[in-house]
C-alpha positions in Angstrom: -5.4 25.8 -16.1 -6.3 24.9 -12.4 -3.3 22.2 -12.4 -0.6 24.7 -14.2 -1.8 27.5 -11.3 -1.1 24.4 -8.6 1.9 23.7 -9.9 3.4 27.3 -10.0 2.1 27.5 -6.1 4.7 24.8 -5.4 7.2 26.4 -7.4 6.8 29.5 -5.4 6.8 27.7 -2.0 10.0 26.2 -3.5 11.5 29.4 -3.8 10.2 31.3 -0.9 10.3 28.6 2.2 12.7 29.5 4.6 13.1 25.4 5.3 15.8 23.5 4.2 13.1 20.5 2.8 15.0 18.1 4.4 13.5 15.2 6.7 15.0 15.4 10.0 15.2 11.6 10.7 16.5 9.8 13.0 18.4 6.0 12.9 16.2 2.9 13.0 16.2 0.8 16.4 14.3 -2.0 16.3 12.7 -1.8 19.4 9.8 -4.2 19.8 6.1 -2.5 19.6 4.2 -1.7 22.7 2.4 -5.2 22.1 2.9 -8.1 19.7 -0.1 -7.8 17.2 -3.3 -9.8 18.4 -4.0 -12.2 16.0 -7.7 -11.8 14.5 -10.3 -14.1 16.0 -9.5 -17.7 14.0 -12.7 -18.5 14.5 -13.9 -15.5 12.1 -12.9 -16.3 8.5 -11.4 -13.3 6.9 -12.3 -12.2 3.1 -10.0 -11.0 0.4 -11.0 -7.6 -1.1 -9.7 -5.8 -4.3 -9.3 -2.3 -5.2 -7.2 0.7 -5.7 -6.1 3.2 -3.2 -4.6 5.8 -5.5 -6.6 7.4 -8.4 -7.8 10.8 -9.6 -10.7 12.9 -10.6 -11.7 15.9 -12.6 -11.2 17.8 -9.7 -7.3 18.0 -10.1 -6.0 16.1 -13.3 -8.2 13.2 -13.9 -11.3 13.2 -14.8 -15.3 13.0 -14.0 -16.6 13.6 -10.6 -16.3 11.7 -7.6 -19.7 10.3 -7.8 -18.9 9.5 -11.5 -15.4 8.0 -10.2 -17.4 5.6 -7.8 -20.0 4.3 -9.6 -17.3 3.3 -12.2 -15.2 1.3 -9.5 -18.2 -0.7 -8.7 -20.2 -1.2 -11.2 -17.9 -1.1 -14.1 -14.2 -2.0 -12.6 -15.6 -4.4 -10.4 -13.3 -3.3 -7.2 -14.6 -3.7 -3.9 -12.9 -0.7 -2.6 -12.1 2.8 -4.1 -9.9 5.4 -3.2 -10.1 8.9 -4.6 -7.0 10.8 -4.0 -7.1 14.1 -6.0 -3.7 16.3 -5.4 -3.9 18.0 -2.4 -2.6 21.0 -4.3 -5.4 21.4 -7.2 -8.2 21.1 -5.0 -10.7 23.6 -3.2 -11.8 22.8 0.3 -15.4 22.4 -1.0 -14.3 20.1 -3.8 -12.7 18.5 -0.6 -15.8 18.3 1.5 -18.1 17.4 -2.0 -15.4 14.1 -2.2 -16.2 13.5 1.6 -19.6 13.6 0.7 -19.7 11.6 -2.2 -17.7 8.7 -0.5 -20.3 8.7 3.0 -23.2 8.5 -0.2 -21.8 5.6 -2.7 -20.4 3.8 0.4 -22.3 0.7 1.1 -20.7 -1.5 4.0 -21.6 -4.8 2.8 -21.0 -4.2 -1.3 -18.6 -1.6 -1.8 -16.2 0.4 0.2 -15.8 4.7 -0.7 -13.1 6.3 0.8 -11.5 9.5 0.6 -8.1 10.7 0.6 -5.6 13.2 -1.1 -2.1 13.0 -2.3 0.6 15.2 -1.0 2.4 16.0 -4.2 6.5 17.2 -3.4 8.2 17.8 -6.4 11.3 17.0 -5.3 10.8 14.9 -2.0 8.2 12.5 -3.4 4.4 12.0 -3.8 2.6 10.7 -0.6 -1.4 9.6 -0.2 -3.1 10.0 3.3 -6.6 8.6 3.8 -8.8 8.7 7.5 -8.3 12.5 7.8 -11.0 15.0 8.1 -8.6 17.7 6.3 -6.0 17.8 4.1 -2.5 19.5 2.9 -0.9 20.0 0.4 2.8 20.3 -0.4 2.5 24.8 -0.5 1.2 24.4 3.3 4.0 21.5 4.6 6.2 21.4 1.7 8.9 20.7 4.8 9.1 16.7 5.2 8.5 17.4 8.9 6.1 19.4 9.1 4.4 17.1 6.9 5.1 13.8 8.6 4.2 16.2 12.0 0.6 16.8 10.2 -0.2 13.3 9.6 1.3 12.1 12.9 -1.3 14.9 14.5 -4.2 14.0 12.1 -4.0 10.1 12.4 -3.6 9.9 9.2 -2.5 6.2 7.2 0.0 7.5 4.9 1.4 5.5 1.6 4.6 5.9 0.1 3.9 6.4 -4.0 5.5 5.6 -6.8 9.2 5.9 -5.4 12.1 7.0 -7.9 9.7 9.2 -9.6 10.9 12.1 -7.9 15.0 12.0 -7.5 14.4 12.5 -4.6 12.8 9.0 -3.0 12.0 10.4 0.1 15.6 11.0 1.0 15.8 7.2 0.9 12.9 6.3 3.0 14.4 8.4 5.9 13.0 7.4 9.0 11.3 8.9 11.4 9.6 7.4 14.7 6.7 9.3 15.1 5.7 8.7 11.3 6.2 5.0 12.1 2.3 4.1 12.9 1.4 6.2 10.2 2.7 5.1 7.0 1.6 1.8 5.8 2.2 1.1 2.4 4.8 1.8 -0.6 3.4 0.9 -4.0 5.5 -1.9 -5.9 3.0 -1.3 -8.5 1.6 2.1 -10.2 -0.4 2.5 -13.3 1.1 0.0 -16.1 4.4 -0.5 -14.0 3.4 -3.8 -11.6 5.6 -6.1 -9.8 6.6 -8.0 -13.4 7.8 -4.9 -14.6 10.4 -4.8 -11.7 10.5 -0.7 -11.4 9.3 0.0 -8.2 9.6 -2.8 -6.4 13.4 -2.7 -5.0 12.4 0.7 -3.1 10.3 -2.1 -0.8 13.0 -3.3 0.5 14.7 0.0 1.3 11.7 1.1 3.0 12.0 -2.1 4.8 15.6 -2.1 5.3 15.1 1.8 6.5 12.8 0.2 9.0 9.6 1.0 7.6 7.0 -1.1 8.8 5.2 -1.0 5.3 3.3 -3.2 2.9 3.0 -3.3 -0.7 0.7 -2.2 -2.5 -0.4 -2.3 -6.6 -2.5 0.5 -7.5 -4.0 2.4 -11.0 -3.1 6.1 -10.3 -5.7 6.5 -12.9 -6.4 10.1 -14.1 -9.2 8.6 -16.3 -11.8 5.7 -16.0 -9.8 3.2 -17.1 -8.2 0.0 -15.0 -6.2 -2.4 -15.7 -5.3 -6.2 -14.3 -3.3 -4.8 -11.0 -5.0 -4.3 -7.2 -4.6 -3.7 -4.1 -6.2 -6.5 -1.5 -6.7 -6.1 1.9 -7.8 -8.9 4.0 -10.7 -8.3 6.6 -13.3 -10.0 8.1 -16.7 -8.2 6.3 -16.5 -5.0 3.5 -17.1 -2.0 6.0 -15.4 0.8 6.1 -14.0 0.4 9.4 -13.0 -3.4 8.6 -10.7 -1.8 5.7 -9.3 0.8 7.7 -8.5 -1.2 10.6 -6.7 -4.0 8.0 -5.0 -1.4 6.7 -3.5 -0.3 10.1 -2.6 -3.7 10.5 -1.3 -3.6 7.3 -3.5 -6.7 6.3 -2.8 -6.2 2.8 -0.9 -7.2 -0.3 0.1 -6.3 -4.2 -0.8 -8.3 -6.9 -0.7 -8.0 -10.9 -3.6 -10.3 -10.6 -7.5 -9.1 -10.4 -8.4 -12.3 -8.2 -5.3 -14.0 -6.5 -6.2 -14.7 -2.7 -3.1 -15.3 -0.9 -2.6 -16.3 2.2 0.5 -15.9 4.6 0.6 -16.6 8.4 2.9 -17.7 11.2 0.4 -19.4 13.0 -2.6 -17.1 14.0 -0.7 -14.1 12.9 -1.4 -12.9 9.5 1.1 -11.1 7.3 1.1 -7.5 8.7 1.8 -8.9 12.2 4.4 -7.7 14.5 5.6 -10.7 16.7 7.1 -10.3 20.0 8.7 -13.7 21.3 11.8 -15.6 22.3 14.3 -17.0 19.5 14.1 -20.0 17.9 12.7 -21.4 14.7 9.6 -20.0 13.4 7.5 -21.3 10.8 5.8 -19.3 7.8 2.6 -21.0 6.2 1.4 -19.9 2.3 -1.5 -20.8 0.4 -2.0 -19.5 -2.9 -5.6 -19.4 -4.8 -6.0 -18.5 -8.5 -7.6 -19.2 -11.5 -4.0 -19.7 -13.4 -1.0 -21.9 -13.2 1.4 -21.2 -10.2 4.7 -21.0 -10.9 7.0 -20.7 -7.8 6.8 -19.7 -4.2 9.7 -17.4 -2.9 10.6 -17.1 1.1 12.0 -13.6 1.1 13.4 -11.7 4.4 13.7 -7.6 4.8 16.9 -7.6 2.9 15.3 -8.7 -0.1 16.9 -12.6 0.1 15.3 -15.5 -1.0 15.6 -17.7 1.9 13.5 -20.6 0.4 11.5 -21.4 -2.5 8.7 -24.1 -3.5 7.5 -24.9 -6.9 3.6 -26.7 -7.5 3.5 -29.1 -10.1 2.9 -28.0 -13.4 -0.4 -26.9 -14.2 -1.7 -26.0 -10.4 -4.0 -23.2 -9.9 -3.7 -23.7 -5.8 -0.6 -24.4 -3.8 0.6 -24.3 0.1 4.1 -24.5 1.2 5.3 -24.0 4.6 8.8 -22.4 5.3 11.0 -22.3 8.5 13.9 -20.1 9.5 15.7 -19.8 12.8 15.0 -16.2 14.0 17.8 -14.9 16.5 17.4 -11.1 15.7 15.3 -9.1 14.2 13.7 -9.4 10.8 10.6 -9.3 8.9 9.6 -12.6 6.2 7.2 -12.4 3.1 6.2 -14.2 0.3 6.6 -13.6 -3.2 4.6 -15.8 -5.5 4.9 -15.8 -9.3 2.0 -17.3 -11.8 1.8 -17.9 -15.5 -0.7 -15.3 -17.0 -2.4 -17.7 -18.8 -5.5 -15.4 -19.6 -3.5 -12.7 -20.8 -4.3 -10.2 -17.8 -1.0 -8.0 -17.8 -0.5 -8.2 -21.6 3.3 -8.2 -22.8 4.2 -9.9 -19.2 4.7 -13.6 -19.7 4.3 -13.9 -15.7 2.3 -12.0 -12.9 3.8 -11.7 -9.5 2.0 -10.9 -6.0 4.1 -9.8 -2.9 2.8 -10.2 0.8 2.8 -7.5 3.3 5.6 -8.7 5.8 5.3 -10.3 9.3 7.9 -8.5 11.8 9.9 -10.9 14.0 10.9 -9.5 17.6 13.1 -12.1 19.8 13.4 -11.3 23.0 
């Protein structure tokens, strides 16, 4: 009942707003950053962490309770991190503040990451998650794309682009808008059963690259019932806190994979993928390193158009490989890799292959 009530609020917003629901964006320069990313201390060995940042609860159409939700990601699921994201518009500010609450209890920096969020559910512009925000909106308050992209911009929030080509919509194709720029970090390539084998969401990466976008992937559940499956989101900090997540996932330190366990490393030097680097042109070179428990298959060299630039296959049978790519950078462009593993333990069954895609590093010459 509560989610057929939220859904005829939207329907009436739909009818009754005065705005047009159209984005007003703006074309893409690629202006450099502020400042080039600093590169994490080298000296401090970063971690690899695995969990979802998109899932539901009984407080709009999944089910359980948020304390029931958590202590099923840990202790059952396994994940290091958690995100609950209950539609914005099904819940209750005090089911709100109960998630808030539940996250600052089943939290423990050290074991297991809690964090709260909500999904902003347009249904016609698209369906977007926001997490570090101490309120929320939903889509009958700022069903406007600007005023929406205005509220997280105002709120800090770190805003994820979800499951694109849902809606017919696609968020006007990834219109972009400047202010929004800091705030949006991810686009899922991977939602529920769909991960980056099964090819459907993936292509909208690159348009919110191409669109300028400076995005990651991401792989998560969108589970409306405790139940996971072989994909995760993995962000790569330095110690399981809280802080350490969020601040990797402003850098967008993180990356998709249809694996539970593949650590996958990709750097330009110092800077890890995520990275925006501000230098003179020239030939830069792109370092991966692959770590599994399965046979990897190929290594891709991708740019922000979606080409594959260069590509390295391991011998048969390896369950680790490195390759290091160069490419002569004269304008500007973002690299990733793109690596592809036999699913020898049947993870993703029906999928012959599993595939993990890097969050980019963003090239500036100057």
């Amino acid at each position: 009942m509560k989610k057929l009530l939220a859904l005829a609020a939207v329907a009436s917003t739909v009818a009754m707003n005065s705005c047009d629901g159209v984005l007003e964006s703006e074309p893409f320069s690629p202006t450099p950053p502020p400042a080039a990313t600093i590169p994490p201390d080298p000296a401090v060995p970063m971690q690899f962490y695995f969990g979802n940042l998109h899932s539901h609860t009984g407080y709009s159409d999944g089910e359980g309770t948020p304390d029931e939700a958590f202590d099923w990601a840990r202790y059952t699921a396994g994940y290091d991190f958690y995100a609950i994201t209950d539609h914005a518009e099904q819940i209750s500010s005090s089911e709100w503040s109960s998630t808030g609450n539940s996250a600052d209890v089943k939290n423990a920096d050290g074991q297991f990451v809690a964090l709260r969020g909500f999904e902003w559910s347009n249904p016609e512009f698209g369906h977007i998650n926001v997490l570090n925000t101490s309120s929320y909106t939903g889509a009958a308050d700022t069903y406007d794309p600007d005023d929406f992209y205005a509220w997280i911009d105002n709120n800090n929030g770190l805003a994820q682009f979800n499951h694109p080509g849902r809606e017919a919509d696609v968020f006007q194709d990834f219109a972009y808008l400047a202010k929004a720029y800091d705030n949006f970090f991810a686009v899922e390539t991977g939602n529920k059963g769909s991960g980056n084998n099964n090819g459907e969401y993936v292509p909208y990466f690159t348009t919110a690259l191409g669109s300028g976008w400076r995005v990651a992937p991401t792989n998560n559940q969108d589970n409306h019932s405790l139940s996971t499956n072989s994909h995760r989101s993995v962000i790569i900090a330095a110690e399981l806190t809280r802080a350490a997540l969020l601040e990797a996932i402003r850098e967008r330190r993180l990356y998709s994979s249809d694996d539970p366990n593949m650590k996958l490393t990709f750097k330009s030097d110092d800077y890890w993928m995520g990275s925006n680097i501000v230098s003179t042109p020239g030939v830069y070179s792109f370092d991966v390193t692959v770590v599994d428990d399965e046979p990897i298959a190929k290594i891709e060299f991708l740019n922000k158009a979606g080409a594959v630039l260069d590509s390295y296959v391991p011998a048969a049978g390896q369950t680790s490989a490195s390759a290091t790519f160069q490419v002569n950078v004269t304008a500007y462009d973002c690299f990733y890799a793109k690596v592809y593993e036999d699913d020898s333990n049947n993870d993703d069954p029906g999928y012959a292959q599993q595939i993990t895609i890097s969050a980019p590093i963003w090239v500036y010459p100057q």
